[in-house]
Structure formats: structure tokens, C-alpha cells
N, CA, C and O atoms as a Tinker XYZ file with bonds, in Angstrom:
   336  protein
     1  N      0.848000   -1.190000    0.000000    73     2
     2  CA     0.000000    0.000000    0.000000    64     1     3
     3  C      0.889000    1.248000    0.000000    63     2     4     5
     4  O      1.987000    1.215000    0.556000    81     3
     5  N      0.355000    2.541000   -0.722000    73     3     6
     6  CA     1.300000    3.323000   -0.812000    64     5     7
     7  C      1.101000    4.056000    0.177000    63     6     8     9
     8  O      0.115000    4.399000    0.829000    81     7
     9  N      2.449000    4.298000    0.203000    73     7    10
    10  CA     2.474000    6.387000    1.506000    64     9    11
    11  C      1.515000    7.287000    1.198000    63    10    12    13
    12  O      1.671000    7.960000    0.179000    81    11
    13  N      0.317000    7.475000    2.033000    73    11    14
    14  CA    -0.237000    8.865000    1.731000    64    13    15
    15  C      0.054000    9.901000    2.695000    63    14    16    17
    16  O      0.035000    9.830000    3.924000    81    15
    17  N      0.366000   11.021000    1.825000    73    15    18
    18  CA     0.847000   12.437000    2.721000    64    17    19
    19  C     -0.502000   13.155000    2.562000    63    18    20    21
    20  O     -0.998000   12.915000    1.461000    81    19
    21  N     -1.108000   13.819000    3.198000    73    19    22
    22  CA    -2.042000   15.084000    3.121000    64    21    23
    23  C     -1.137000   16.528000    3.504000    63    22    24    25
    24  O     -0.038000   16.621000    4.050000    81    23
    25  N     -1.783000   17.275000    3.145000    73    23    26
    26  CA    -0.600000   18.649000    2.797000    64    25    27
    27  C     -2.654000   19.445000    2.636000    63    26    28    29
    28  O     -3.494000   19.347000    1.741000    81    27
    29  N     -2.661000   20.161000    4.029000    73    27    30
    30  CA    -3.458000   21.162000    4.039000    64    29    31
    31  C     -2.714000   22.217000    3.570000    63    30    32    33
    32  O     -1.606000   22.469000    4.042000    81    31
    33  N     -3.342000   23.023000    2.461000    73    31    34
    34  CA    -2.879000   23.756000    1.699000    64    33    35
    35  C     -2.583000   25.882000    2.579000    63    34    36    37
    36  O     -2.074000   26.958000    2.266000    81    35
    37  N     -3.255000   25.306000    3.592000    73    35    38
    38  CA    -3.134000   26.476000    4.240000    64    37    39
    39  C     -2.511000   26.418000    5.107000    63    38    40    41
    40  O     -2.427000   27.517000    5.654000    81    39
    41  N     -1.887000   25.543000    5.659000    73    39    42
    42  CA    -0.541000   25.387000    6.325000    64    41    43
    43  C      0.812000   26.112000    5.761000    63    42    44    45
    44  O      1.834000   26.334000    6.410000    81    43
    45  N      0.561000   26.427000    4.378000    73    43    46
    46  CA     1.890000   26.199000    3.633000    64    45    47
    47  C      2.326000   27.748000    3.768000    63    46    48    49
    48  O      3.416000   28.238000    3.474000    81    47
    49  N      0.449000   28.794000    4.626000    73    47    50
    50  CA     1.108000   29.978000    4.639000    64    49    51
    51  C      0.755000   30.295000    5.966000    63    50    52    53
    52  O      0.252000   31.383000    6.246000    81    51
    53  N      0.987000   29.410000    6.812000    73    51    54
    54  CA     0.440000   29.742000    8.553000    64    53    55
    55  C      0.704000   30.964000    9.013000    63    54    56    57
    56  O     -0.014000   31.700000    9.691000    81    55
    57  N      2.248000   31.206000    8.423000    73    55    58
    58  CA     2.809000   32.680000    9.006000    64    57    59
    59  C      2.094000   33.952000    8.632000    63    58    60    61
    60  O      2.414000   35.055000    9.076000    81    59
    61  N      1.304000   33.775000    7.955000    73    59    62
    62  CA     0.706000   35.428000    7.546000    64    61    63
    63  C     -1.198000   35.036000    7.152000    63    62    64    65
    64  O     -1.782000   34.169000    6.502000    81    63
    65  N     -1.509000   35.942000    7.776000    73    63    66
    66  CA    -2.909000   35.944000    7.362000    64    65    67
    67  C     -3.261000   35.502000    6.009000    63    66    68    69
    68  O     -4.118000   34.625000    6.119000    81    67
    69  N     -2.929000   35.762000    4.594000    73    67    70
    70  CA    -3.614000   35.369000    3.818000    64    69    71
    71  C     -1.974000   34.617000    3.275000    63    70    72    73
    72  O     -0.955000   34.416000    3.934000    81    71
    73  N     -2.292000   34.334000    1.771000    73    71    74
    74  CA    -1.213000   33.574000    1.301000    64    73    75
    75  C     -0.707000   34.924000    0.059000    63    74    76    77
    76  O     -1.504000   35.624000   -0.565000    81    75
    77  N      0.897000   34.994000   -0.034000    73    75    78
    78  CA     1.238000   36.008000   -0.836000    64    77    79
    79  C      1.813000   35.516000   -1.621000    63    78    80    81
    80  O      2.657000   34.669000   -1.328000    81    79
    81  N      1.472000   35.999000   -3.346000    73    79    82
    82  CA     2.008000   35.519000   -4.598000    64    81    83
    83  C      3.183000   35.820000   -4.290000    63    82    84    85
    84  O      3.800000   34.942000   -4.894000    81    83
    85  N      4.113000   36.579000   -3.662000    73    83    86
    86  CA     5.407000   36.962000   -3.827000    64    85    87
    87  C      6.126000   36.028000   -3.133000    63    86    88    89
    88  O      7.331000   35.808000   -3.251000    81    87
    89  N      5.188000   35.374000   -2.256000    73    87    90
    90  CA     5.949000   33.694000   -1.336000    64    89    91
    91  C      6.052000   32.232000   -2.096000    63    90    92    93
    92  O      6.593000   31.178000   -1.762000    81    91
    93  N      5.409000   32.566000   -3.090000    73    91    94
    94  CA     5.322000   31.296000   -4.245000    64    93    95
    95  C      6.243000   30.227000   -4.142000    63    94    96    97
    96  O      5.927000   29.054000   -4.343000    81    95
    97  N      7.375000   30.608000   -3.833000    73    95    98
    98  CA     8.989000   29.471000   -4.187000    64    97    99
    99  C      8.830000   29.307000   -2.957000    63    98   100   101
   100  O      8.841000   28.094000   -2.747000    81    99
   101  N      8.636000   30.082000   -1.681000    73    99   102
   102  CA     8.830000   29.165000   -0.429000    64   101   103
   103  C      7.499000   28.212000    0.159000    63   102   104   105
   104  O      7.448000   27.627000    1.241000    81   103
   105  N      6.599000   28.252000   -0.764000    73   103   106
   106  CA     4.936000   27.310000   -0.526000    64   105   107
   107  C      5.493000   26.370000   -1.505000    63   106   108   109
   108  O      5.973000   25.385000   -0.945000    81   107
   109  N      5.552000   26.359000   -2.303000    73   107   110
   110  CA     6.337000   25.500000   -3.421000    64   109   111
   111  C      7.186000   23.828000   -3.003000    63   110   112   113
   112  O      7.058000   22.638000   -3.294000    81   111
   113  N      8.326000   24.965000   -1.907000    73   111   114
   114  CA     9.691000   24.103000   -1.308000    64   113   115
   115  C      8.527000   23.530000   -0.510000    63   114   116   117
   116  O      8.035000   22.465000   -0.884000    81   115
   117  N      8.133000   24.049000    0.377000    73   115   118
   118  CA     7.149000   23.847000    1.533000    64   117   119
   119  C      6.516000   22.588000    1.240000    63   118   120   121
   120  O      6.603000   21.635000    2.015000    81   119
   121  N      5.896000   22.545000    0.176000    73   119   122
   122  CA     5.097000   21.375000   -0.708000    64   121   123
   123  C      6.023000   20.108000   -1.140000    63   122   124   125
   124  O      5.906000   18.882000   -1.138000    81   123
   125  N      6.779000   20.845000   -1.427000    73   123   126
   126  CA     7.867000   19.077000   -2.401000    64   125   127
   127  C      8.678000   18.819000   -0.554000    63   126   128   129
   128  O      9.136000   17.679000   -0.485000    81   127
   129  N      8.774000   19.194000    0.064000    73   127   130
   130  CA     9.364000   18.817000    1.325000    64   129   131
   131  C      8.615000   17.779000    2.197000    63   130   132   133
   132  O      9.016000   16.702000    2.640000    81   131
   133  N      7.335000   18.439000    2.330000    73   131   134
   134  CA     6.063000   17.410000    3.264000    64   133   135
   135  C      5.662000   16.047000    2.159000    63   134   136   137
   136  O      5.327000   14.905000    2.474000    81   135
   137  N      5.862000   16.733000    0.575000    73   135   138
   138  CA     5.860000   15.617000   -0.508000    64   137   139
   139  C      6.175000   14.299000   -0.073000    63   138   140   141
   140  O      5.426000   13.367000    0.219000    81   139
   141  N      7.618000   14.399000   -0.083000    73   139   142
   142  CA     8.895000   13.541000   -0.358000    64   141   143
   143  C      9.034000   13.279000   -1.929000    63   142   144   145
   144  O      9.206000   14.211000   -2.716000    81   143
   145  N      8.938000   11.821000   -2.363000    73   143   146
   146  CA     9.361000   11.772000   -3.883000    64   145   147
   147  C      8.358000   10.182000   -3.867000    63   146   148   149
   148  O      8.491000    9.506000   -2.847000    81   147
   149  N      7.484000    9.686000   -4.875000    73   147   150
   150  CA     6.930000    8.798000   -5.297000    64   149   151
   151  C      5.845000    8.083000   -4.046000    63   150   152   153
   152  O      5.647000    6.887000   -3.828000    81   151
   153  N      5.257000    9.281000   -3.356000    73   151   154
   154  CA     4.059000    8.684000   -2.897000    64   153   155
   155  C      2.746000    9.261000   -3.290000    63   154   156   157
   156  O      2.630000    9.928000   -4.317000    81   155
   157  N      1.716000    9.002000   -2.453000    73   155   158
   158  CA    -0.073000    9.453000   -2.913000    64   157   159
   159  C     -0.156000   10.783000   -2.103000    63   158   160   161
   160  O     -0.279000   10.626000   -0.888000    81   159
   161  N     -0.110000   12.044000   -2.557000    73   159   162
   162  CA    -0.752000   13.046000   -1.919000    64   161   163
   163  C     -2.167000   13.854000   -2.163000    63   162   164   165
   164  O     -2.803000   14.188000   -3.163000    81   163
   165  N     -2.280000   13.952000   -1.208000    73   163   166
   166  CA    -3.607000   14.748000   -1.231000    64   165   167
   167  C     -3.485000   15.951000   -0.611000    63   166   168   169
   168  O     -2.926000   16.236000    0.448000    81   167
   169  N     -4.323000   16.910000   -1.726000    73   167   170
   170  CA    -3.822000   18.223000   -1.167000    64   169   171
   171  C     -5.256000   18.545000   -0.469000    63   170   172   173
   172  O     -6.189000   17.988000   -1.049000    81   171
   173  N     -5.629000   19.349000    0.684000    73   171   174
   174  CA    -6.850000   19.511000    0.911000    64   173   175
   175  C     -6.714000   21.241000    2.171000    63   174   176   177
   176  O     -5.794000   21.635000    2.888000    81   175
   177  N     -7.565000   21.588000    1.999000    73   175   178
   178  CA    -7.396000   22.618000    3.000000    64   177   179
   179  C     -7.952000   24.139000    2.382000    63   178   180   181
   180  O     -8.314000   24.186000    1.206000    81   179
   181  N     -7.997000   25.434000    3.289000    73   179   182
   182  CA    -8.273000   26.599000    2.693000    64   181   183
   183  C     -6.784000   26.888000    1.858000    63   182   184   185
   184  O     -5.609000   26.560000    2.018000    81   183
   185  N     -7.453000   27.581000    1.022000    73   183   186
   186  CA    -6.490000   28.362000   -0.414000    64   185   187
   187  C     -6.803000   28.953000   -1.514000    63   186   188   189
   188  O     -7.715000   28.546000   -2.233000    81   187
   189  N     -5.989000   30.119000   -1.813000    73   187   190
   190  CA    -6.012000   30.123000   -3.089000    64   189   191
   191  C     -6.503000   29.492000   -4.057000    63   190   192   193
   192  O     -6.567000   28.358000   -3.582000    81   191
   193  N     -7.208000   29.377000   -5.899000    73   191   194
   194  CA    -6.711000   28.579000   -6.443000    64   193   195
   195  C     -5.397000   28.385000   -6.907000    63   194   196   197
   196  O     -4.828000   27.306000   -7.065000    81   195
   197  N     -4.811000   29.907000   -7.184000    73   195   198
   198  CA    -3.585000   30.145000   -7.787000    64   197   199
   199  C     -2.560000   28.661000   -6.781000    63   198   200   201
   200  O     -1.783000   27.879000   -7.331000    81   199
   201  N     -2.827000   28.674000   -5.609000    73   199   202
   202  CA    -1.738000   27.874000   -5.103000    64   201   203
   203  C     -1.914000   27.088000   -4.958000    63   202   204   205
   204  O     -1.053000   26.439000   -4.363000    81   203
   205  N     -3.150000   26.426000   -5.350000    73   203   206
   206  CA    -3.454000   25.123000   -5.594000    64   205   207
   207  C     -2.840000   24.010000   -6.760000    63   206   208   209
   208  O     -2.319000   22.897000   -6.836000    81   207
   209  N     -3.335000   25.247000   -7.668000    73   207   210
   210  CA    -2.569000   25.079000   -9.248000    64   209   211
   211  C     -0.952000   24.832000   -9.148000    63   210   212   213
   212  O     -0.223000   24.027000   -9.727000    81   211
   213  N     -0.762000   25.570000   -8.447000    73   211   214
   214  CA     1.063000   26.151000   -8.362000    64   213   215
   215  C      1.759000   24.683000   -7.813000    63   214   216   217
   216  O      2.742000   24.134000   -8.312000    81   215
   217  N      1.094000   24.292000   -6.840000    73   215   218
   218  CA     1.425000   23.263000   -5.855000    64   217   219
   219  C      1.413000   21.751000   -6.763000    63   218   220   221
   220  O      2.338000   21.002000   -7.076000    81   219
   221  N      0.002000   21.687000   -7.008000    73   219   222
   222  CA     0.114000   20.295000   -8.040000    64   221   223
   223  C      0.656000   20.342000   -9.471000    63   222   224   225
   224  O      0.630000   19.302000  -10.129000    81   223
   225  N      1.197000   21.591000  -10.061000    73   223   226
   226  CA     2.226000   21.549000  -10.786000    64   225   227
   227  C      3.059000   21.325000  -10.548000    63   226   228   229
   228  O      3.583000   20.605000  -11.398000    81   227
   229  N      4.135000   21.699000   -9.091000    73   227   230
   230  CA     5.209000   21.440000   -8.618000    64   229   231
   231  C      5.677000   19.782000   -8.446000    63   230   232   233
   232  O      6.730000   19.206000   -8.719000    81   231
   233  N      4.122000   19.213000   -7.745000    73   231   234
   234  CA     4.057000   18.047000   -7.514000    64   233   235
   235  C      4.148000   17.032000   -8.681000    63   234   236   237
   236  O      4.581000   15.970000   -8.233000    81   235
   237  N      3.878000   16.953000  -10.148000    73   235   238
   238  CA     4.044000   16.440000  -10.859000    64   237   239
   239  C      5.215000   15.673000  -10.965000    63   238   240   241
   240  O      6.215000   16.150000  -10.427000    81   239
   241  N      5.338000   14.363000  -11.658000    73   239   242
   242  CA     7.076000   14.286000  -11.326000    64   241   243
   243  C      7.388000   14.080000  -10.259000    63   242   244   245
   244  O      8.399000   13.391000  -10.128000    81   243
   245  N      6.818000   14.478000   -9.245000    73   243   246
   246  CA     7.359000   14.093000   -7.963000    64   245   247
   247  C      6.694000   12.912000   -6.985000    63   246   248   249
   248  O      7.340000   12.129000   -6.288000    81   247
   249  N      5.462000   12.970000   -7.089000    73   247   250
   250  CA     4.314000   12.111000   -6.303000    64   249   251
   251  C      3.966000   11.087000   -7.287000    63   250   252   253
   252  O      3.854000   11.184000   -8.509000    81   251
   253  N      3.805000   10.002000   -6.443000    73   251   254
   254  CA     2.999000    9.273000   -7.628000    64   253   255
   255  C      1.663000    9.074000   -8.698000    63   254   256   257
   256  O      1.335000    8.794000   -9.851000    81   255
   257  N      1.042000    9.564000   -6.957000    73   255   258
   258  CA    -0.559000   10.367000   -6.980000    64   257   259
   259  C     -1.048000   11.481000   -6.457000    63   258   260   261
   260  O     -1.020000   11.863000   -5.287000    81   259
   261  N     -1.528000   12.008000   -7.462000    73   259   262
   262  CA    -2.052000   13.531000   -6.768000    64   261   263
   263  C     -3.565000   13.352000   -6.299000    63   262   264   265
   264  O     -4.175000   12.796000   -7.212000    81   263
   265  N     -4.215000   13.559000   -5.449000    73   263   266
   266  CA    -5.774000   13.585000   -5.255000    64   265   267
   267  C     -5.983000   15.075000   -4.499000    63   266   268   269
   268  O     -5.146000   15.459000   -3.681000    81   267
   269  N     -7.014000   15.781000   -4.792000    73   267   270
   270  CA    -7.605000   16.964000   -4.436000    64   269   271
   271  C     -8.841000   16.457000   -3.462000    63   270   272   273
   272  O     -9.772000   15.747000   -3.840000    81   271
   273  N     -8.658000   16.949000   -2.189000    73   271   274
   274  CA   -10.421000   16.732000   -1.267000    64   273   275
   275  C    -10.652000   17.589000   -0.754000    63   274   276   277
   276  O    -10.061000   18.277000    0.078000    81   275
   277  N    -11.915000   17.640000   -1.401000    73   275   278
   278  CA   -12.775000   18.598000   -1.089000    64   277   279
   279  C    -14.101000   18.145000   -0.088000    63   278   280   281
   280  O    -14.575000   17.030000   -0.304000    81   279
   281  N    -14.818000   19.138000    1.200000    73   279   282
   282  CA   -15.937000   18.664000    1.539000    64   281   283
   283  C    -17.084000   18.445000    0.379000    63   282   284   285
   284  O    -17.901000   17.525000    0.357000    81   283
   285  N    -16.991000   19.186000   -0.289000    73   283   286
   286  CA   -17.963000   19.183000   -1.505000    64   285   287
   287  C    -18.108000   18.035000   -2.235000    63   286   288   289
   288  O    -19.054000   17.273000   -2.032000    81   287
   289  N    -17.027000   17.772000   -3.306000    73   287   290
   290  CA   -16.455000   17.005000   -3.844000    64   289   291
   291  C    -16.381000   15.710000   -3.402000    63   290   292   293
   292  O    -16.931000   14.741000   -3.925000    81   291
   293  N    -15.639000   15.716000   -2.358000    73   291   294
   294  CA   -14.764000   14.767000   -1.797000    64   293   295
   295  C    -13.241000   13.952000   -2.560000    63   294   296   297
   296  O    -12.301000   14.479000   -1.965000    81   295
   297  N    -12.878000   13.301000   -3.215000    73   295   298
   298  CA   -11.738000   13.093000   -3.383000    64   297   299
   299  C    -11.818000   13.060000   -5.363000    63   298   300   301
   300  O    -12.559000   12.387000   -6.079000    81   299
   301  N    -10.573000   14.228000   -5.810000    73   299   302
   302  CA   -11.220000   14.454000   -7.282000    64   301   303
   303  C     -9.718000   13.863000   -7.189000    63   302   304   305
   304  O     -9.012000   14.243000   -6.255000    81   303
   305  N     -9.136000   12.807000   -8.275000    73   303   306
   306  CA    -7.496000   12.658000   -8.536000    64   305   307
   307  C     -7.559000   13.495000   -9.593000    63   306   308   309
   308  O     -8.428000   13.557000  -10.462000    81   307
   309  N     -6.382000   14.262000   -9.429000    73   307   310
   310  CA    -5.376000   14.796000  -10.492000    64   309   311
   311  C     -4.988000   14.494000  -11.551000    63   310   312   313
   312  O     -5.506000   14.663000  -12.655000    81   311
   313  N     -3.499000   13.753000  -11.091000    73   311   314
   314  CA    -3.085000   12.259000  -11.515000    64   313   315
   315  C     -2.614000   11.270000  -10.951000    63   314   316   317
   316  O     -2.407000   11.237000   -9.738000    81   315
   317  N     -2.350000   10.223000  -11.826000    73   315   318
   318  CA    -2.120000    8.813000  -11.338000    64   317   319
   319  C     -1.557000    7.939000  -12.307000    63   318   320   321
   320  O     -1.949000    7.289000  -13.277000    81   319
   321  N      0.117000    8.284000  -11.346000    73   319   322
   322  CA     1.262000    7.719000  -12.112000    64   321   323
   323  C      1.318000    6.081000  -11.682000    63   322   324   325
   324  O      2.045000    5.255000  -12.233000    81   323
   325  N      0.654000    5.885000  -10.893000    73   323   326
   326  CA     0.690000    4.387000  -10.158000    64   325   327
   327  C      0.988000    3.444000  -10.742000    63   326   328   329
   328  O      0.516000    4.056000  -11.700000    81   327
   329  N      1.378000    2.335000  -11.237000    73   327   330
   330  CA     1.436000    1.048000  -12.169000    64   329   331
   331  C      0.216000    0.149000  -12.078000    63   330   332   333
   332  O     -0.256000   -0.579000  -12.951000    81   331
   333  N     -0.209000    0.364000  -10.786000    73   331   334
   334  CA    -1.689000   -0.469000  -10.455000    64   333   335
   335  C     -2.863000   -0.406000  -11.738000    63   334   336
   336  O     -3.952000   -0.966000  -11.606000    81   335
């Protein structure tokens, strides 16, 4: 079974009330760090879309699986590099 990481997306800007485009590269690092390299993440939490977008671009290449959850929604995948 694979590693799943969750990565609340509003964690990534705890330090400041809202999230700032000009912090982009350090939400980014922030993201491929809690990542690691070839497991299932799910990104879920308050945000931006911009850094939503930003984040599972970063993640590409890096995760195996991306999944988005939402209360709404509930679990939308991204992608899914998996071999399964």
C-alpha cells in the first residue's frame, strides 16, 4: 500500500494571514518537502486557487498520486502515475 501524505494547503502559509504571490517558491519548497518523492498526496485545505494550481504543478514528477479533497467534492485525482 502506498504512503499517503495530506498537505493542508493552508498550512503552507500559517505565518501570515492570507497567502502572498510573492511567497510562491517558499509554498512550493514547503510542498515538495512534506511531498517527499513517489508517494499518494492529497492536497486539501483553505487556499487560493492560484496555489493550488502552483502546488500540483510542482508536484508532478514528484508524487505518484495527486488527489484533491474537497468537503464538496470529496476526493477528485489529479493524476495517477501508479502502475496499479
Amino acid at each position: 500500500m502506498a504512503t499517503i501524505i495530506e498537505i493542508d494547503i493552508s498550512t503552507l502559509y500559517k505565518d501570515t494571514e492570507t497567502a502572498k504571490l510573492s511567497m510562491i517558491e517558499d509554498y512550493i519548497q514547503k510542498a515538495k518537502d512534506m511531498a517527499g518523492e513517489g508517494k499518494e498526496v492529497v492536497l486539501t485545505g483553505a487556499g487560493p486557487i492560484w496555489l493550488y494550481l502552483k502546488v500540483a504543478h510542482a508536484l508532478h514528477g514528484l508524487a505518484k498520486k495527486l488527489i484533491y479533497r474537497s468537503p464538496v467534492t470529496g476526493d477528485v485525482v489529479i493524476f495517477d502515475h501508479s502502475p496499479e
